[in-house]
C-alpha positions in Angstrom: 190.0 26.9 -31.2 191.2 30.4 -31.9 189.1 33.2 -32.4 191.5 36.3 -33.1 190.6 37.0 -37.1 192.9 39.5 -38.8 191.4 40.5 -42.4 193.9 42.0 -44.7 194.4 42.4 -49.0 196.6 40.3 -49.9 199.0 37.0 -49.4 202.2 39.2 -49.0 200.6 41.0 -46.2 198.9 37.9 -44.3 203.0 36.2 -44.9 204.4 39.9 -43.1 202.3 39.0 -40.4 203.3 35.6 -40.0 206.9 36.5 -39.3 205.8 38.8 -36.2 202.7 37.1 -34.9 203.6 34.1 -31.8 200.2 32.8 -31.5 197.8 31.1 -33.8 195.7 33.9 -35.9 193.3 33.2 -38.6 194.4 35.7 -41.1 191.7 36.2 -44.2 193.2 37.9 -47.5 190.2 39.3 -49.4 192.6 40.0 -52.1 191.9 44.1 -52.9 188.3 43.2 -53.5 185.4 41.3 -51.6 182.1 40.7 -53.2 178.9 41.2 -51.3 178.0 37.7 -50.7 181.6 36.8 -49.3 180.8 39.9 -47.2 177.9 38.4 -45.9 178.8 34.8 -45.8 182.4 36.5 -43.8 180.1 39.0 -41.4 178.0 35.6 -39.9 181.1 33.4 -39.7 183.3 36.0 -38.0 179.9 37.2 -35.7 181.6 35.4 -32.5 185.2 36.4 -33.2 187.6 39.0 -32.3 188.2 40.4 -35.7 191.0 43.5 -36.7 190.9 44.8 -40.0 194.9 46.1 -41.3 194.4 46.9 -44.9 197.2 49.5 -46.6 196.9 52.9 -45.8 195.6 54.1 -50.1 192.5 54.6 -51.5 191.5 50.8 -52.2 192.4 49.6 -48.6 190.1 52.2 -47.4 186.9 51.4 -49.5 187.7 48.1 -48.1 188.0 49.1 -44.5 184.3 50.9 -45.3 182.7 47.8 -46.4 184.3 46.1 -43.9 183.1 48.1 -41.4 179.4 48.1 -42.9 179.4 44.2 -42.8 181.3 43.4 -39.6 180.7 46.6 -37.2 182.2 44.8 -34.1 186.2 44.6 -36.0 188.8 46.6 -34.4 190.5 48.5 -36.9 194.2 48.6 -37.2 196.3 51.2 -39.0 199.5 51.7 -41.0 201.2 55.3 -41.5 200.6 56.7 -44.5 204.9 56.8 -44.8 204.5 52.9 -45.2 201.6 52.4 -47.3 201.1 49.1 -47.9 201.2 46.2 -45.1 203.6 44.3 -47.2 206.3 47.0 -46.6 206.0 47.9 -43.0 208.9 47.1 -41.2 207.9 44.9 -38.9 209.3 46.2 -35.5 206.6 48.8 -36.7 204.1 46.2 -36.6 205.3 44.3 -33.8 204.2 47.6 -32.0 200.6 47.6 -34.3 200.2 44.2 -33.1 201.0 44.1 -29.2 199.0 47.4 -28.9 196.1 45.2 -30.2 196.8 42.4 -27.6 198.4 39.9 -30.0 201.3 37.9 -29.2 204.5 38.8 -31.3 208.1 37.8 -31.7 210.7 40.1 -30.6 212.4 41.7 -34.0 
């Protein structure tokens, strides 16, 4: 069973991901906006796991990252440059290197 959780926005970033990442991640897309029951329901299912938060560096990926970090204190929390903005767009030998700095497994790009 793997218990590496990485929670981002949306389905284009959880697909960036999936070209760079070589092991099996569970990656949650909250879709810009999480309600406070999913919160909740998320912070006991994800209480055992190594979770990362990598929302897009704007102002809706960071009142995400706030709740997120409200609901499940124990998430690491990776970041994007402000040059890239959004997840989706960051090249991905730039998140090879977000990725492998957090201890994942990635493909070579």
């Amino acid at each position: 069973m793997n218990d590496k959780v990485i929670i981002v926005e949306g389905k284009t970033d959880k697909q960036q991901l999936m070209r760079v990442l070589d092991e099996p991640v569970h990656i949650i897309c909250t879709y810009g906006t999480i309600s406070f029951e999913r919160l909740e329901e998320l912070s006991e299912e994800l209480e055992e796991k190594d979770v990362f938060v990598l929302v897009d560096a704007d102002d809706a990926g960071e009142k995400l990252r706030r709740q997120l970090t409200q609901e499940i204190p124990h998430a690491e929390h990776l970041y994007i440059t402000m040059l890239h903005r959004e997840v989706a767009e960051t090249p991905l030998n730039y998140l090879t290197r977000i990725l492998r700095a957090a201890k994942f497994k990635v493909v070579t790009v």
